[in-house]
TORKOL-4160 file (C-alpha; in steps of 0.2 Angstrom, whole numbers, padded with zeros to 4 digits, m for minus):
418
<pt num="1" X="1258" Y="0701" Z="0191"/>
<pt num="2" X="1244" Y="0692" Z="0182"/>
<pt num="3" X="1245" Y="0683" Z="0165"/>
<pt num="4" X="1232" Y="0697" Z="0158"/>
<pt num="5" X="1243" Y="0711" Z="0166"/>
<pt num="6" X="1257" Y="0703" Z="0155"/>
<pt num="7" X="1247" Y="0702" Z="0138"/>
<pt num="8" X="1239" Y="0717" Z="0137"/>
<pt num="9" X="1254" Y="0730" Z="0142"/>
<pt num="10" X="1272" Y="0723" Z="0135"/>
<pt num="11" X="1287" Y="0727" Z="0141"/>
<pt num="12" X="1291" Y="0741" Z="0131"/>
<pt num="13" X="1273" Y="0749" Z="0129"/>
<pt num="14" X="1274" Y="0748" Z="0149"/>
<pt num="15" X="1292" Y="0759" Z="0149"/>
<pt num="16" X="1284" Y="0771" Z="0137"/>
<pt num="17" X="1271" Y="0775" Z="0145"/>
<pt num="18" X="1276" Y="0777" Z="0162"/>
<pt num="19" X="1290" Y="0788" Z="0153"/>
<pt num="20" X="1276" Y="0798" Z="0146"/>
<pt num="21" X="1269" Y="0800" Z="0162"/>
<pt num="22" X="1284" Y="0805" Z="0173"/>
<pt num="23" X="1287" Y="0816" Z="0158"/>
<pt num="24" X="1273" Y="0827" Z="0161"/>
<pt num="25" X="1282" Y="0835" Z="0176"/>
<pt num="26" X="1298" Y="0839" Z="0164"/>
<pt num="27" X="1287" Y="0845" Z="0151"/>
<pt num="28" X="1277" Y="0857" Z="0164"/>
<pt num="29" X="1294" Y="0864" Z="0168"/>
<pt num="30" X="1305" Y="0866" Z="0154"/>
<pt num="31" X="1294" Y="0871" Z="0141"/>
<pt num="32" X="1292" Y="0885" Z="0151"/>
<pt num="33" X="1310" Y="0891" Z="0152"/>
<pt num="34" X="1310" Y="0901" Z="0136"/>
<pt num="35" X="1295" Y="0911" Z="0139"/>
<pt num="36" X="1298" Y="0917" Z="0158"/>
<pt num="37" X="1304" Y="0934" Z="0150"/>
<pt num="38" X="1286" Y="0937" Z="0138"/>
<pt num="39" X="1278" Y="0930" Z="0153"/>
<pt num="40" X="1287" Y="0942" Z="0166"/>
<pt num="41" X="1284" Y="0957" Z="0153"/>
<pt num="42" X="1266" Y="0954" Z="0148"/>
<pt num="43" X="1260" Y="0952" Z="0166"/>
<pt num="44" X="1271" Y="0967" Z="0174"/>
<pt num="45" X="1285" Y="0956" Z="0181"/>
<pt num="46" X="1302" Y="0965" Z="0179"/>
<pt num="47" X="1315" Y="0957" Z="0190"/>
<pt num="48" X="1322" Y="0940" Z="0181"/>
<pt num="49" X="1321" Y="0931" Z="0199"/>
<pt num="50" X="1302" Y="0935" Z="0203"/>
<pt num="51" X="1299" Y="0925" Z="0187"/>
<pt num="52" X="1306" Y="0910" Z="0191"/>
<pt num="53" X="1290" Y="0908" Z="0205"/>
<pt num="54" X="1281" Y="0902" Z="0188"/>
<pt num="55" X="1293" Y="0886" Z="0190"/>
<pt num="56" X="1295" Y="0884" Z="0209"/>
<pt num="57" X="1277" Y="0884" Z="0211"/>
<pt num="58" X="1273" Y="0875" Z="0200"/>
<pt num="59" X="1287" Y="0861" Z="0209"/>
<pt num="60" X="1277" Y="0864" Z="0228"/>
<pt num="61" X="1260" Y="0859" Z="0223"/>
<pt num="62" X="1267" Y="0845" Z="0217"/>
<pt num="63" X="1277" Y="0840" Z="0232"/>
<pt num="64" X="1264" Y="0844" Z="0245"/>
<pt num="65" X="1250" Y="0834" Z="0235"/>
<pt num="66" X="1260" Y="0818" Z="0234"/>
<pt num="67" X="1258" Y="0817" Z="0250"/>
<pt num="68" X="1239" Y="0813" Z="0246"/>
<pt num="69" X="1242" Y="0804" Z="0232"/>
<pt num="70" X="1253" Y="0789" Z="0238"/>
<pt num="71" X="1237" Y="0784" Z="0252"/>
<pt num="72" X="1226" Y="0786" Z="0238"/>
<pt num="73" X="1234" Y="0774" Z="0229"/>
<pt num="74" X="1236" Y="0761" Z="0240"/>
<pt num="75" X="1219" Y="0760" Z="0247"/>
<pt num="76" X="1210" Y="0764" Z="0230"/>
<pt num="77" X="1222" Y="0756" Z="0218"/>
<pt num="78" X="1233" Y="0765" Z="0203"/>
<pt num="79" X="1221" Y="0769" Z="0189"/>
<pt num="80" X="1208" Y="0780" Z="0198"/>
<pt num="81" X="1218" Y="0795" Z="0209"/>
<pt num="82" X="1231" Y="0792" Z="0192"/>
<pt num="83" X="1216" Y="0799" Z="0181"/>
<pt num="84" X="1209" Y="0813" Z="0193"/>
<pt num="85" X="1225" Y="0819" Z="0195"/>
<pt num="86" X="1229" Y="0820" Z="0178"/>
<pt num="87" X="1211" Y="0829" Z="0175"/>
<pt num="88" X="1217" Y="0843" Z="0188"/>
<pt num="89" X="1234" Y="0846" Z="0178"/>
<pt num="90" X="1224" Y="0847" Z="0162"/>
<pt num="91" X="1211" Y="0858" Z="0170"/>
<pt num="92" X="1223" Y="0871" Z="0179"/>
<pt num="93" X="1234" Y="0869" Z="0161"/>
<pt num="94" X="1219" Y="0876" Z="0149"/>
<pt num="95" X="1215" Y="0892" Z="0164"/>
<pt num="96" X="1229" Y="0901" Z="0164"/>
<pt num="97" X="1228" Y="0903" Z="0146"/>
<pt num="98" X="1216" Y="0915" Z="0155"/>
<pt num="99" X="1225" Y="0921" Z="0169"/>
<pt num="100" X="1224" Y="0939" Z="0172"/>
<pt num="101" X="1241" Y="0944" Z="0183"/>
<pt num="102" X="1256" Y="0933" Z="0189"/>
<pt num="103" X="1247" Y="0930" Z="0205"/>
<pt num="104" X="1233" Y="0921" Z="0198"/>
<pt num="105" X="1245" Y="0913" Z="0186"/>
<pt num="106" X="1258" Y="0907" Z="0200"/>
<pt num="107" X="1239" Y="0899" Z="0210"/>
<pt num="108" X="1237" Y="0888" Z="0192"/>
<pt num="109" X="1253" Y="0886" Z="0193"/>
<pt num="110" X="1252" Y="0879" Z="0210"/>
<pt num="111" X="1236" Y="0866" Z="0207"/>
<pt num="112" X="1242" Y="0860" Z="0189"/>
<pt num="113" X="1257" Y="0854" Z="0202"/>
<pt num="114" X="1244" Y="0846" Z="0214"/>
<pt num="115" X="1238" Y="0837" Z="0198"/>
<pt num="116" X="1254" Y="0832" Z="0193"/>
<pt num="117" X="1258" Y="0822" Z="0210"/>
<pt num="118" X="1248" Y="0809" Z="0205"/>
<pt num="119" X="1261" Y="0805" Z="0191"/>
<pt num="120" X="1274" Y="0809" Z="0201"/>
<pt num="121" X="1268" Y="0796" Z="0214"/>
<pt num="122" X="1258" Y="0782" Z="0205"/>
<pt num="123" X="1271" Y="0779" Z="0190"/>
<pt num="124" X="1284" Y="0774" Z="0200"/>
<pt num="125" X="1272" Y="0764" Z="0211"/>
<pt num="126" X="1266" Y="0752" Z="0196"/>
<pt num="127" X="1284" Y="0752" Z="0193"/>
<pt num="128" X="1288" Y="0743" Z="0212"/>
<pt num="129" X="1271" Y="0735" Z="0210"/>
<pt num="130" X="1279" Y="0726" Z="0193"/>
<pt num="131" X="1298" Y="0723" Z="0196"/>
<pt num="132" X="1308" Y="0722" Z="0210"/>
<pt num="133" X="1330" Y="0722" Z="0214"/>
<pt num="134" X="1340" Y="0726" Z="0200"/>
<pt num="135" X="1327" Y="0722" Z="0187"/>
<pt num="136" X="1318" Y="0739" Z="0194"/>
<pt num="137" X="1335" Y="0748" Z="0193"/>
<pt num="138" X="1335" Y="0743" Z="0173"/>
<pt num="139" X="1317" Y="0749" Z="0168"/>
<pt num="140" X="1318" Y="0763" Z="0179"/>
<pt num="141" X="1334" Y="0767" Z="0169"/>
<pt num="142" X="1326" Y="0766" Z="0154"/>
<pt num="143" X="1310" Y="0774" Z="0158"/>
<pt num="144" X="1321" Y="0789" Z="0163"/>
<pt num="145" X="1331" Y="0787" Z="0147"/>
<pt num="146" X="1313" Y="0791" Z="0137"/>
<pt num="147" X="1309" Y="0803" Z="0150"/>
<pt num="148" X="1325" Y="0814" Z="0148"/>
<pt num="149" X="1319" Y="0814" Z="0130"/>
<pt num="150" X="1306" Y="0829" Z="0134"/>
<pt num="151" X="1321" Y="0840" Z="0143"/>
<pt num="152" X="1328" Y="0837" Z="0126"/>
<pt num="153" X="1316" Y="0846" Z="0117"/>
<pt num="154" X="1304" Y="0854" Z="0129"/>
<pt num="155" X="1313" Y="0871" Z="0127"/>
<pt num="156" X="1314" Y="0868" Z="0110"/>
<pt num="157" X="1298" Y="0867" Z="0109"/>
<pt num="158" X="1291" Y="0882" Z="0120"/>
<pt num="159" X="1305" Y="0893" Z="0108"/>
<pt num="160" X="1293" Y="0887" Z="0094"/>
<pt num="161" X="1277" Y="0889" Z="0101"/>
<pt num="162" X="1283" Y="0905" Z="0107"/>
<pt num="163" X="1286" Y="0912" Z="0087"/>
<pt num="164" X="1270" Y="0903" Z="0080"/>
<pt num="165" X="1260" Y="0912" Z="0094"/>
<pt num="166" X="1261" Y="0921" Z="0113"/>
<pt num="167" X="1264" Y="0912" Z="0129"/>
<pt num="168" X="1249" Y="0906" Z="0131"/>
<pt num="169" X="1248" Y="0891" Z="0119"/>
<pt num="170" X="1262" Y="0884" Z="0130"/>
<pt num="171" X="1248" Y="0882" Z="0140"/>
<pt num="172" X="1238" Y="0873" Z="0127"/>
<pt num="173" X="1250" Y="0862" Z="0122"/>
<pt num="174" X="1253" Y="0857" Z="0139"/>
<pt num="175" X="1234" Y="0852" Z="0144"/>
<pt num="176" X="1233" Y="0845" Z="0126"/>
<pt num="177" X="1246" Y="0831" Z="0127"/>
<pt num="178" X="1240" Y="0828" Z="0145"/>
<pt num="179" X="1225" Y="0821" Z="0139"/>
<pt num="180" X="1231" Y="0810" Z="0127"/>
<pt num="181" X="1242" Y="0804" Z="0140"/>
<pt num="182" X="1227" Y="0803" Z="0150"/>
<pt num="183" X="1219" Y="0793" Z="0135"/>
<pt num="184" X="1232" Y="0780" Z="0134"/>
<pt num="185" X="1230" Y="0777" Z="0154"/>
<pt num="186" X="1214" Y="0777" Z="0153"/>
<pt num="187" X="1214" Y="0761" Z="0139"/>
<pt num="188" X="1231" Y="0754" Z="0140"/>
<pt num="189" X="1235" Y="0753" Z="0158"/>
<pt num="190" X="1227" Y="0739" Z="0168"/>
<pt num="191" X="1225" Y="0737" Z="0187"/>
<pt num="192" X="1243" Y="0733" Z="0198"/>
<pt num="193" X="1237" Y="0735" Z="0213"/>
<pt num="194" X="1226" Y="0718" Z="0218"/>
<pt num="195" X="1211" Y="0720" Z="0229"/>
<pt num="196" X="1221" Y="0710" Z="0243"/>
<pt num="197" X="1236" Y="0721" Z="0245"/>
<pt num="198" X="1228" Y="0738" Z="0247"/>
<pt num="199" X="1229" Y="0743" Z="0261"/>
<pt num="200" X="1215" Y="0754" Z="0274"/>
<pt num="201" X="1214" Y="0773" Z="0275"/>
<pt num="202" X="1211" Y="0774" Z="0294"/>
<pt num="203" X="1222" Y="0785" Z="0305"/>
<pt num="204" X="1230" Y="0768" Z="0312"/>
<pt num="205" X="1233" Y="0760" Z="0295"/>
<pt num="206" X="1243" Y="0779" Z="0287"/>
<pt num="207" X="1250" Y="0777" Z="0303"/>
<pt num="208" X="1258" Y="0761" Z="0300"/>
<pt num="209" X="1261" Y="0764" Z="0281"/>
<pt num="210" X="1272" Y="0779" Z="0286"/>
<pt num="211" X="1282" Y="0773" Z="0300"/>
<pt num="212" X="1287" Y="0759" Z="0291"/>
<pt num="213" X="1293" Y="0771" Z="0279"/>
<pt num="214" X="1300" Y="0783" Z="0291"/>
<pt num="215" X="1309" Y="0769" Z="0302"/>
<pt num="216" X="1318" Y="0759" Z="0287"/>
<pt num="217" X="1336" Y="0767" Z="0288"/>
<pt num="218" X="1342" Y="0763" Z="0271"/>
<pt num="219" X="1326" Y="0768" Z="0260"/>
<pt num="220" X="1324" Y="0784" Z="0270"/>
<pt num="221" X="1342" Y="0790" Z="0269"/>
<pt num="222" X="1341" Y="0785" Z="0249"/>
<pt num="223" X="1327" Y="0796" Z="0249"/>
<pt num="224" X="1335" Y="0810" Z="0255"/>
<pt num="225" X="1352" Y="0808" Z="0246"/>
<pt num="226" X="1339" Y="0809" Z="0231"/>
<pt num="227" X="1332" Y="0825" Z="0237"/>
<pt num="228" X="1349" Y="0835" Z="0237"/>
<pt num="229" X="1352" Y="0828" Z="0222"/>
<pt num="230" X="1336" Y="0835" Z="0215"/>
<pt num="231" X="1338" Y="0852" Z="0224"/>
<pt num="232" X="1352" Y="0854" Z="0212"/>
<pt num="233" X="1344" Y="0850" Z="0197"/>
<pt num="234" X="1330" Y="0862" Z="0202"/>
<pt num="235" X="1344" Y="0876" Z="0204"/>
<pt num="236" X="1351" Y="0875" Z="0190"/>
<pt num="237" X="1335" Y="0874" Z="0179"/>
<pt num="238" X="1329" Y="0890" Z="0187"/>
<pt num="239" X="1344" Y="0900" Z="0183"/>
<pt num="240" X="1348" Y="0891" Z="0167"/>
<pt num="241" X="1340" Y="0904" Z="0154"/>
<pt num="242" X="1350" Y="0918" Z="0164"/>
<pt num="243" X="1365" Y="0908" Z="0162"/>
<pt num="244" X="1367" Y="0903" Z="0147"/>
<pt num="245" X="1358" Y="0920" Z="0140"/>
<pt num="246" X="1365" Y="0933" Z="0150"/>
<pt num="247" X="1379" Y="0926" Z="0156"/>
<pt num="248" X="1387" Y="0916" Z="0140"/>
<pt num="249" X="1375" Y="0927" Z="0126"/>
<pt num="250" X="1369" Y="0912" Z="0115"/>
<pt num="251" X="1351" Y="0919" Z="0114"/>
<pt num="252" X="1338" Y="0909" Z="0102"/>
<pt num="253" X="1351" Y="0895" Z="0106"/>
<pt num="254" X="1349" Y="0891" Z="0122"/>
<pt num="255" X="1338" Y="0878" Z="0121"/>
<pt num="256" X="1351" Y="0870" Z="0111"/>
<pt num="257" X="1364" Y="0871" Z="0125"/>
<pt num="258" X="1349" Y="0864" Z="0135"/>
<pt num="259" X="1345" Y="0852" Z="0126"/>
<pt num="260" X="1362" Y="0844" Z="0124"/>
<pt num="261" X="1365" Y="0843" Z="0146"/>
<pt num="262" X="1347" Y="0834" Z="0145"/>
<pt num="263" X="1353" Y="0820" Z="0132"/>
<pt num="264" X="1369" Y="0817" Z="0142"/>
<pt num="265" X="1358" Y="0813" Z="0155"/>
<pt num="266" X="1349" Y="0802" Z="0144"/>
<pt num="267" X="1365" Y="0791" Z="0139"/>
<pt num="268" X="1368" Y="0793" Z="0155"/>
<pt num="269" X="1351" Y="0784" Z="0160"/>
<pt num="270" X="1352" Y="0770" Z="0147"/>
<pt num="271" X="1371" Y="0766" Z="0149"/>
<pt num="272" X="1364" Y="0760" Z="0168"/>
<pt num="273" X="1351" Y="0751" Z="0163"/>
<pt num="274" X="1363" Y="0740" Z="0153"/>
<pt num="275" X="1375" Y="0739" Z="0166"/>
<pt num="276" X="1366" Y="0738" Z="0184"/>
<pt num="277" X="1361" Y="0719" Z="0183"/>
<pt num="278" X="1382" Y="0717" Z="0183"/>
<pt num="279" X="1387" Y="0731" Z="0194"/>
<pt num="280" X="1372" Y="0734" Z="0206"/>
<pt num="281" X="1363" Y="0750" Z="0211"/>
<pt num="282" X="1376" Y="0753" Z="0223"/>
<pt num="283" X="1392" Y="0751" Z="0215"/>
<pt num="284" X="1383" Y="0762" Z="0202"/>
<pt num="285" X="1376" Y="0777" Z="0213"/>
<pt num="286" X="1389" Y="0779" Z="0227"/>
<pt num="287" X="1402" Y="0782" Z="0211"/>
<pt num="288" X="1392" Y="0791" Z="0202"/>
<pt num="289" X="1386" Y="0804" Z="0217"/>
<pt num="290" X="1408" Y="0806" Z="0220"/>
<pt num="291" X="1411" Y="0812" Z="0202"/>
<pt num="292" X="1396" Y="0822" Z="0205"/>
<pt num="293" X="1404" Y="0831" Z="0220"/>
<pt num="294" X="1421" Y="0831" Z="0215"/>
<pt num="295" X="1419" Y="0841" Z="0197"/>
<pt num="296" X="1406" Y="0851" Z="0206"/>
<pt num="297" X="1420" Y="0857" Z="0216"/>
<pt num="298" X="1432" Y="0860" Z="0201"/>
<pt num="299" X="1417" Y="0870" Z="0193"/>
<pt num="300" X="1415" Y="0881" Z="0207"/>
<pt num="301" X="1436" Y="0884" Z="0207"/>
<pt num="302" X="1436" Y="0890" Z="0192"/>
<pt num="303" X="1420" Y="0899" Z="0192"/>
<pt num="304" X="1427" Y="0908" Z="0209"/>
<pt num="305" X="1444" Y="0912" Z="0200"/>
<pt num="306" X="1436" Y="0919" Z="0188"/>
<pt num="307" X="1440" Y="0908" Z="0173"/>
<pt num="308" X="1424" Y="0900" Z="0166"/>
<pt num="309" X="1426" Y="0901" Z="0148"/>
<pt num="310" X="1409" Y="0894" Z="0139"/>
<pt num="311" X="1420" Y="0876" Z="0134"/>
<pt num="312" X="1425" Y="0875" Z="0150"/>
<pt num="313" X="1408" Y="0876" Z="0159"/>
<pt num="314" X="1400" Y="0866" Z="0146"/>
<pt num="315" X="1414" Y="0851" Z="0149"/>
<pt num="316" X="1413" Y="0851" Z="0168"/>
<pt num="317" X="1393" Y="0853" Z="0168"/>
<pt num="318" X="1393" Y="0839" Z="0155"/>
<pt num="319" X="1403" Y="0827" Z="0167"/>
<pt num="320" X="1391" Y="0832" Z="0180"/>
<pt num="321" X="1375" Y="0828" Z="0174"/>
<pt num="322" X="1381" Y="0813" Z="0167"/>
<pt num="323" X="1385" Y="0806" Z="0186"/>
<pt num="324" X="1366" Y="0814" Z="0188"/>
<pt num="325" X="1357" Y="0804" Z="0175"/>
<pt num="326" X="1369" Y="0788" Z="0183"/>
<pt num="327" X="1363" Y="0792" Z="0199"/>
<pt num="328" X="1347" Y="0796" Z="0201"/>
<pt num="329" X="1338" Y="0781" Z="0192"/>
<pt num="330" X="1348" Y="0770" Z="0206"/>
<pt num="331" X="1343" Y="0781" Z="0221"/>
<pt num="332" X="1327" Y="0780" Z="0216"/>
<pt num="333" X="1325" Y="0764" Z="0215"/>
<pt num="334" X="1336" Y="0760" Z="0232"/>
<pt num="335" X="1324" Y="0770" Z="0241"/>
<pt num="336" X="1309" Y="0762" Z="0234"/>
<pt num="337" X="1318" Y="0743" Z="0236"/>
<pt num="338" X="1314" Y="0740" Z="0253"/>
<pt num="339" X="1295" Y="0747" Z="0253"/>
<pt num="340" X="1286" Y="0735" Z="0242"/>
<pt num="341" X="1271" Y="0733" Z="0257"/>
<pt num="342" X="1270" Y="0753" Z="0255"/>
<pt num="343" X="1273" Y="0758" Z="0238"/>
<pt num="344" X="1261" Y="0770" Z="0236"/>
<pt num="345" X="1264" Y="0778" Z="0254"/>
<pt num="346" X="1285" Y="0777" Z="0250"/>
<pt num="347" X="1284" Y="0786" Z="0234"/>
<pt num="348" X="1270" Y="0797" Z="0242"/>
<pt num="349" X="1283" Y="0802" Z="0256"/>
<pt num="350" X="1299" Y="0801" Z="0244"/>
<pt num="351" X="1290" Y="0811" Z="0233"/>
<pt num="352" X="1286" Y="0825" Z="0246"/>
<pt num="353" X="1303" Y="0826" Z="0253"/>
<pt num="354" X="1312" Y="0825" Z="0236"/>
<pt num="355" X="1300" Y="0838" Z="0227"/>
<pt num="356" X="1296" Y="0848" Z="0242"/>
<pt num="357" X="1314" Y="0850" Z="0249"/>
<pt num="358" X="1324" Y="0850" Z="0233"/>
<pt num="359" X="1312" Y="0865" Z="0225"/>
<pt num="360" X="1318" Y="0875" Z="0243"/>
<pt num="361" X="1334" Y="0870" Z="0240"/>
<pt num="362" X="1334" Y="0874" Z="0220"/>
<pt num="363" X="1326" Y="0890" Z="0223"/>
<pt num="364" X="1335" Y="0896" Z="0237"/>
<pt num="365" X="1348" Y="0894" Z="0223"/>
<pt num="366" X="1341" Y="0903" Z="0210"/>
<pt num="367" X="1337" Y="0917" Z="0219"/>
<pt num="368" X="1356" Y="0921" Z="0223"/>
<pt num="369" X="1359" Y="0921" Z="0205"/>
<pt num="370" X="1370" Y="0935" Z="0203"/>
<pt num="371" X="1378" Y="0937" Z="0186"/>
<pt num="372" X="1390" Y="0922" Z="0189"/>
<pt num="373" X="1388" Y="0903" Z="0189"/>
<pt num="374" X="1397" Y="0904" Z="0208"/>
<pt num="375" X="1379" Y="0902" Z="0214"/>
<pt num="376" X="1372" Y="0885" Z="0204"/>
<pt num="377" X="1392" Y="0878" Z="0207"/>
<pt num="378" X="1390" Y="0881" Z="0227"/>
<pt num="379" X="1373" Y="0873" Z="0227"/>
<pt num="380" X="1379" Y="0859" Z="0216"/>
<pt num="381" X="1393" Y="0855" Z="0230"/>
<pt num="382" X="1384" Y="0857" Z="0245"/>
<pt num="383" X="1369" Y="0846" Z="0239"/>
<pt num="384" X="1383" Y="0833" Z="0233"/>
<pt num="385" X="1392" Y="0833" Z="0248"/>
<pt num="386" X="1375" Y="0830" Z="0258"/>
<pt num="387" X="1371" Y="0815" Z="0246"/>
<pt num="388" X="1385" Y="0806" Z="0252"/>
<pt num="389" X="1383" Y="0812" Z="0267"/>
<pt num="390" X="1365" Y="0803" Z="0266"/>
<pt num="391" X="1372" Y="0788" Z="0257"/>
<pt num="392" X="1385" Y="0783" Z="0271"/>
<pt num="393" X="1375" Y="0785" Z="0284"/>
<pt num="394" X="1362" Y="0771" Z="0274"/>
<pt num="395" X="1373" Y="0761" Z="0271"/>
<pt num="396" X="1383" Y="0762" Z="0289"/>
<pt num="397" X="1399" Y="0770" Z="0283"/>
<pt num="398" X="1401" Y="0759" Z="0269"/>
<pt num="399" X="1402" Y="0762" Z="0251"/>
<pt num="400" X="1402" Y="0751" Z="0236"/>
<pt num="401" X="1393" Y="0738" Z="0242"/>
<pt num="402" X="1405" Y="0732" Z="0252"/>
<pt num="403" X="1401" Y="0720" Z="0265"/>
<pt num="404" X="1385" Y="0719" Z="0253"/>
<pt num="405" X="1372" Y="0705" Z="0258"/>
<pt num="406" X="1359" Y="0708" Z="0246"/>
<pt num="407" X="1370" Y="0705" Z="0230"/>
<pt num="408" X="1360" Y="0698" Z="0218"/>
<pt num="409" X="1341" Y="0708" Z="0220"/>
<pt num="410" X="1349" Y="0720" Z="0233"/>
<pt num="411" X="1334" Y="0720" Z="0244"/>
<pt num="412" X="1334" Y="0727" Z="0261"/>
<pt num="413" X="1321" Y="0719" Z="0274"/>
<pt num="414" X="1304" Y="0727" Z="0273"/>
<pt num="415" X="1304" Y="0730" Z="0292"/>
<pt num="416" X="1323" Y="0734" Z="0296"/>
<pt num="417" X="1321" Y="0749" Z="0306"/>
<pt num="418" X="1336" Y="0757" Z="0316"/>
């Protein structure tokens, strides 16, 4: 990257920012969670399921518009389709202050998505476009350690915009801190893409952005094990206000409770980034995705038996979304290692697949919610065990890095394709 590129945006002004970015999808989600009862009552929703649409919608324009996005970006550069998207998510914000029923509210809910895929896409882009190997595995750590900071208060938040006002100013906070993201894009964030690297958009040249893509064994199997992974997250998030609400009765508290899994997963995220350069984005993931199964599996014991006393569920969730925070950072970034060519197009298609299939998965999850945690603890085993699933079949039935030939940046070859 150039010497201005360098000068104008440091190191940590760079993480934070691409933090604040990213954390424009967390913030679009769980700010919401403690109004989906006012917003179900005010717009004649009843059952607690229906309302979660206002999150899962919300999760599939994002995940069918990265699919735009990523091409964009790699024939246009990052600044510009950064910036319209991020106008779309501000517009479609400010409406459904508006919006007259859920259906029109759930169509907002929909395009401020499609805006929100440009984040989703373009900040992990610049992240591949500036740093590569392991050194990517520490900022994207840290970048998810400042991102996991909105989880943290997000519901918080909406519980206090809720008693100042109604539902609707979560809306207005949302489009108003959108755009001073958007400012600080707009005047802090410089160029990564060079005119040289960008890449046509013609049918042949998408063509050859996603098969290279789609024919890289490693990056696309990491992609997927990411998906699972984030399928369920996106359970649990829908059924959390039932759960820890109805289920465990802590009421006003529960973005407390909230808020406690989300800095878990923040630890989590920084103890990585201090850590990968030694250990490696393998070692890292593959141990962290097996601690993820394996209490998954001792959650959904006791919550079978019936046994599920609030300190328990709170001590094995902890566990679990620890091995999240550890793992996710490091998938991410094993999935986006081998695609420098295609950043854009990868994160574009990793985007889709992770957004896309993980809010089925999630909401397939949430709508089996049924008074019990048995639901969330299934869907947090089953997507575990097809994780590794994923990840063995990456890394050709091995785990740990054994056998490892890419110790030291942990690269894969661009064009490896089996």
């Amino acid at each position: 990257m150039s010497d201005h590129f360098t000068r104008v945006l440091s190191r940590p002004e760079f993480i934070a920012l691409m933090a604040a970015l990213m954390a424009l999808n967390a913030l679009a989600i769980d700010v919401m969670l403690p109004a989906l009862p006012y917003m179900g009552e005010a717009l004649g929703i009843a059952s607690e399921n229906e309302r979660q649409f206002v999150v899962s919608s919300y999760m599939l324009g994002m995940g069918i518009a990265v699919l735009a996005f990523g091409p964009l970006s790699d024939r246009f550069g990052r600044r510009a389709p950064l910036l319209a998207g991020m106008g779309i998510y501000i517009a479609a914000a400010i409406a459904a202050v508006w919006a007259p029923d859920f259906s029109t509210l759930l169509a907002l809910r929909f395009i401020q998505g499609m805006g929100a895929a440009s984040v989703r896409v373009i900040a992990m882009s610049v992240v591949r476009d500036r740093y590569s190997g392991r050194e990517m595995a520490e900022v994207m750590s840290l970048t998810f350690m400042v991102f996991m900071a909105i989880p943290i208060i997000a519901p918080g938040i909406g519980q206090v915009l809720l008693l100042t006002g109604p539902w609707q100013t979560i809306f207005l906070f949302m489009g108003g801190l959108a755009v001073a993201f958007a400012l600080w894009t707009y005047f802090r964030l410089p160029e990564t893409l060079p005119l040289d690297k960008r890449r046509p958009l013609s049918v042949s040249g998408l063509a050859s952005s996603f098969k290279l893509v789609f024919t890289n064994r490693p990056a696309l199997f990491y992609g997927l094990a990411g998906m699972f992974l984030f399928g369920a997250l996106f359970g649990f998030i829908s059924s959390s206000q039932q759960i820890y609400v109805d289920i465990y009765g802590l009421g006003v508290y529960f973005p407390v409770a909230f808020a406690a899994m989300a800095g878990l997963m923040a630890i989590s995220s920084f103890t990585n980034s201090r850590i990968v350069r030694r250990f490696g984005m393998r070692r890292l993931s593959h141990g962290a995705i097996l601690a993820f199964t394996g209490f998954s599996a001792i959650w959904l014991a006791f919550a079978l038996a019936g046994f599920l006393p609030l300190w328990l569920f709170f001590s094995l969730l902890a566990v679990i979304m620890f091995s999240f925070g550890w793992a996710s950072s490091n998938l991410n970034s094993l999935s986006m290692e081998p695609l420098g060519n295609v950043a854009g197009t990868a994160s574009s298609v990793f985007g889709f697949i992770q957004t896309v299939g993980g809010a089925l998965i999630g909401s397939y999850t949430g709508q089996h919610f049924d008074g019990t945690t048995v639901p969330a603890a299934t869907g947090y085993l089953a997507t575990g065990a097809l994780a590794l699933v994923c990840i063995l079949i990456a890394e050709r039935g091995r785990l740990f890095g054994v056998g490892e030939q890419y110790a030291h940046g942990e690269a894969e070859p661009v064009m490896e394709a089996h």
